[in-house]
C-alpha positions in Angstrom: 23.1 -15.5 -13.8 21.3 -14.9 -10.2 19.0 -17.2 -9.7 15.4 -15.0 -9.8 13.5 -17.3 -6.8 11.2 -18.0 -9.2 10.9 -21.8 -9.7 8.0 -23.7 -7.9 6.4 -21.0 -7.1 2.4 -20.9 -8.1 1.7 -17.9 -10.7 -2.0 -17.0 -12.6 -1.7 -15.2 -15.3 -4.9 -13.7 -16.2 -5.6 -12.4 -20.4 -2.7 -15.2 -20.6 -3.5 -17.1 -23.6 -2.0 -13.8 -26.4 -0.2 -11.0 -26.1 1.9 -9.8 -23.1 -0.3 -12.8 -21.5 1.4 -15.2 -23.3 4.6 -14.1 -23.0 4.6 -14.0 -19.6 3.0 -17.6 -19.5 6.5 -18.8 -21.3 8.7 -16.5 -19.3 7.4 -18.4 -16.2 7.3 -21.3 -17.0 11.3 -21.0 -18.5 11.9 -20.0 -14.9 10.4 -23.0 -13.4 7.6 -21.5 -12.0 3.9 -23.4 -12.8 1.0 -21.8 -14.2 -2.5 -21.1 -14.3 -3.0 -19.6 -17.8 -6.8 -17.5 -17.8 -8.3 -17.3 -21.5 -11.8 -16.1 -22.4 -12.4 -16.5 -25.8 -9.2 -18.3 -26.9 -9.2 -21.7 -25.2 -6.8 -23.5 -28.1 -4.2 -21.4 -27.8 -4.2 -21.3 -24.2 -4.2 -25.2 -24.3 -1.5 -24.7 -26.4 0.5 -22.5 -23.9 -0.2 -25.4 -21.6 1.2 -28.1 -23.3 4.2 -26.0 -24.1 4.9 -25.3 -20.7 4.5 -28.9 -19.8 7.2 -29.6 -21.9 9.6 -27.6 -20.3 8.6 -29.8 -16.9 6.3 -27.4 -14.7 2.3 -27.7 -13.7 -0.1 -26.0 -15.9 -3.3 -25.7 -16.9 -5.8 -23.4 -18.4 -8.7 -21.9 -17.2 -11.6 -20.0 -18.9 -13.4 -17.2 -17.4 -15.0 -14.2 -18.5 -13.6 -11.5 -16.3 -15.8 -8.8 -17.9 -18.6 -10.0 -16.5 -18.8 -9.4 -12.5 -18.8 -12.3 -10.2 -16.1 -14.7 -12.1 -13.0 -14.5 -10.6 -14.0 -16.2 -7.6 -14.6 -19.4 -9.6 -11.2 -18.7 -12.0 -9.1 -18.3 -8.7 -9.4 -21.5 -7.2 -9.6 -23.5 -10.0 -5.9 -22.0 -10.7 -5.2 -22.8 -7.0 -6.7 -26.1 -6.9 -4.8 -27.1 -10.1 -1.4 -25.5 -8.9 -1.8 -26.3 -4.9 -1.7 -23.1 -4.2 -1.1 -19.7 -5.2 2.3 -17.3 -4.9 1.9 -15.0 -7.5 -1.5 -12.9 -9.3 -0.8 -11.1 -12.8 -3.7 -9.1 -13.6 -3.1 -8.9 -17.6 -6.5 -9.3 -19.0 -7.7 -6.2 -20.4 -9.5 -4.8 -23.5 -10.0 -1.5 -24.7 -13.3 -3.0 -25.8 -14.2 0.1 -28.7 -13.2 3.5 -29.4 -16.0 6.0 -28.4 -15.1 10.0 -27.9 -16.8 11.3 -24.3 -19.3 13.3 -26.1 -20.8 9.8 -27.2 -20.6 8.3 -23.9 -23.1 5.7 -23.0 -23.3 4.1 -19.8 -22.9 0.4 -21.5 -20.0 1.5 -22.6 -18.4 2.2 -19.0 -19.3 -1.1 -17.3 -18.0 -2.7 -20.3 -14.9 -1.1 -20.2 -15.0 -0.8 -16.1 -15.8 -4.1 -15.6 -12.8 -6.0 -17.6 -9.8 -3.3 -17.4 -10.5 -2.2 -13.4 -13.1 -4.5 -11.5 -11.9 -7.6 -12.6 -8.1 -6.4 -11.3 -10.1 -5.6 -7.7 -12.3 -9.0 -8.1 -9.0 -10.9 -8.8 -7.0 -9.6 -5.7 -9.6 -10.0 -3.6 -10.4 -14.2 -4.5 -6.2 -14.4 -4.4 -5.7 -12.5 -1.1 -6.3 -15.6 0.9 -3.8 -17.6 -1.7 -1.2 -15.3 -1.6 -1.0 -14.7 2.0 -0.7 -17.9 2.9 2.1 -18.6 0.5 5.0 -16.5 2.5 5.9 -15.1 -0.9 2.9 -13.8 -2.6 2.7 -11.0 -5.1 0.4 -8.8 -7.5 1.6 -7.6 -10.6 -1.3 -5.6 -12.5 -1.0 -4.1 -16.4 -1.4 -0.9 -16.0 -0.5 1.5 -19.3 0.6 4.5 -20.4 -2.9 6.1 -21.5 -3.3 6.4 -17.6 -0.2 8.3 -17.5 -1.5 10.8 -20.1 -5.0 10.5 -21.0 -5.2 8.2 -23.7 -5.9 8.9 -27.3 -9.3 9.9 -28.7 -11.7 7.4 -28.5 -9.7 5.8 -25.8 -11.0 7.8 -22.4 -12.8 5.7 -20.7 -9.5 2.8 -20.7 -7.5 4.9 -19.9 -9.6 6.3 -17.0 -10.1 2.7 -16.0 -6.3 1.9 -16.7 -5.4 4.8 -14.0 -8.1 3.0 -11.4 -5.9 0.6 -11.9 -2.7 1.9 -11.3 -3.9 3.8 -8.1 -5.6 0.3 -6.9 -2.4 -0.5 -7.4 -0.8 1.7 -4.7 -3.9 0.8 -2.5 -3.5 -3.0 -2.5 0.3 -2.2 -1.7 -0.4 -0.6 1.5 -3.6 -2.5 2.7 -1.5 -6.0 1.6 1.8 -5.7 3.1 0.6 -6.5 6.4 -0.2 -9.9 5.1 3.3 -10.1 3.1 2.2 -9.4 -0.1 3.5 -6.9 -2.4 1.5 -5.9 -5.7 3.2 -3.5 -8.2 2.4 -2.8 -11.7 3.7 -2.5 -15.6 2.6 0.2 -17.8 3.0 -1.0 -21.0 3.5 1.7 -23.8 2.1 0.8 -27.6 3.0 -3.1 -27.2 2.7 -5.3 -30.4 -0.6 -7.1 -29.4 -4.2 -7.5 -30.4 -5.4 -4.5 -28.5 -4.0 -2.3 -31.2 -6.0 -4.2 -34.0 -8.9 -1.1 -34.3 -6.0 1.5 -33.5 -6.4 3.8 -37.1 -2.9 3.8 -38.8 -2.8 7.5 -38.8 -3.0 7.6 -35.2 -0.5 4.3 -34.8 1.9 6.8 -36.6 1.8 9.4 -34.6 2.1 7.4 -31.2 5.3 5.9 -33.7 7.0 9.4 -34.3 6.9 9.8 -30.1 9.2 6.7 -29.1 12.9 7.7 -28.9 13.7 4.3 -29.8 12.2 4.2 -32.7 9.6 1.3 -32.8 6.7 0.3 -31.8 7.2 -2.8 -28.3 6.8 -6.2 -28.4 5.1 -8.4 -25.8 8.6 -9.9 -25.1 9.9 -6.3 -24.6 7.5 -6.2 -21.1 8.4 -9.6 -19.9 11.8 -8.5 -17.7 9.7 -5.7 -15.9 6.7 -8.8 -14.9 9.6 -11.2 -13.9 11.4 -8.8 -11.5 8.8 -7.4 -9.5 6.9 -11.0 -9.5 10.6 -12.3 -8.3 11.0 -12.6 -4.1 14.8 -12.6 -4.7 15.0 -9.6 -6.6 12.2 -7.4 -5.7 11.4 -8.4 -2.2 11.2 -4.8 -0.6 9.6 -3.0 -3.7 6.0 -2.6 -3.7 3.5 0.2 -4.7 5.7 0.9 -7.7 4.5 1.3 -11.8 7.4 0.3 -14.4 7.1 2.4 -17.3 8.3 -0.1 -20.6 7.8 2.5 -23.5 10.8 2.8 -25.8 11.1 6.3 -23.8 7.6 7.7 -25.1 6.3 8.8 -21.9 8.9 9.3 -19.5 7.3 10.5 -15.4 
């Protein structure tokens, strides 16, 4: 199996202690690589990521912040760095879609909610890591994206997915502003993935999204993990940058 250049290096994985998050946390840390794992609400289980981690011989530590409030990812960045000695490697996972509200109920608290944890905290997270990641030789972005910004999201859902395409041009942005400093940043659109964020999704609509996948079922967190691991990887990915992975089950297809 080639060897993915992936252990020792210094990875923060933020929305890390569920979901895709959590996945990835293992998936790194099986690859020798340490880790910062972000949690907000859910500080057990992302001590208990930690410890498992441990186990398999790398640094980690968890760190609690609340990325959907502004202003916090200064703090959560160098804690992760201070606790890991550095930093090679950002994955902007955390996300919510926070409540379903159609546009003709828009309210204004309802976009800075949304805003503020799905697209400014990606921006606020690059920006504290930027120094981290260029002086690691090696550093790279990889932000969650998803396939509402590919197609508008379901009703109810506008507003992430507005945010979720924010994030995928950022995405393109940080590539060409970034490289300069060798760092690449890429993203993952996830399609209907297994995970909390689908807990208020009605069944009816769950259905329909479930009659679009060629393959037949809905994804699981560890269904995403491959797409994370090879654009995070120096040794396979080391000239690809600006790019989105589409991991669907063949849903949406660009």
């Amino acid at each position: 199996m080639m060897d993915m250049g992936l252990g020792g290096l210094r990875v923060l994985v933020t929305g890390g202690s569920s979901g895709i998050g959590a996945a990835l946390v293992r998936a790194f840390a099986g690859s020798g690589a340490h880790v910062a794992v972000h949690y907000n609400s859910r500080r057990d289980d992302a001590e208990a990521l930690v410890r498992e981690a441990e186990g398999r011989g790398v640094i980690a530590l968890a760190v609690g912040a609340n990325l959907g409030s502004p202003g916090h990812a200064d703090d959560l960045v160098k804690a992760a760095a201070d606790g890991l000695g550095g930093l090679d490697i950002l994955i902007n996972n955390a996300g919510a879609l926070v409540g379903r509200r159609p546009l003709a109920e828009f309210e204004p608290e309802s976009f800075d909610q949304v805003m503020d944890v799905n697209f400014r905290s990606v921006l606020e997270c690059a920006h504290a890591a930027h120094p981290f990641l260029k002086a690691s030789g090696k550093g790279a972005i990889v932000n969650t994206g998803s396939i509402a910004a590919r197609h508008g999201g379901g009703r109810g859902s506008g507003l992430y997915a507005a945010a979720k395409a924010g994030v995928h041009s950022l995405t393109r942005t940080m590539a060409k502003e970034f490289a300069v400093d060798g760092i690449r940043a890429n993203a993952v659109a996830p399609g209907v993935i297994t995970t909390p964020l689908h807990d208020t999704t009605p069944k009816a609509a769950m259905e329909t999204m479930l009659a679009q996948i060629v393959m037949g079922r809905f994804g699981t967190p560890e269904d995403c993990v491959g797409a994370y691991l090879f654009l995070a990887s120096p040794t396979l990915a080391g000239y690809i940058t600006g790019q989105i992975i589409d991991v669907n089950g063949g849903q949406y297809m660009p």
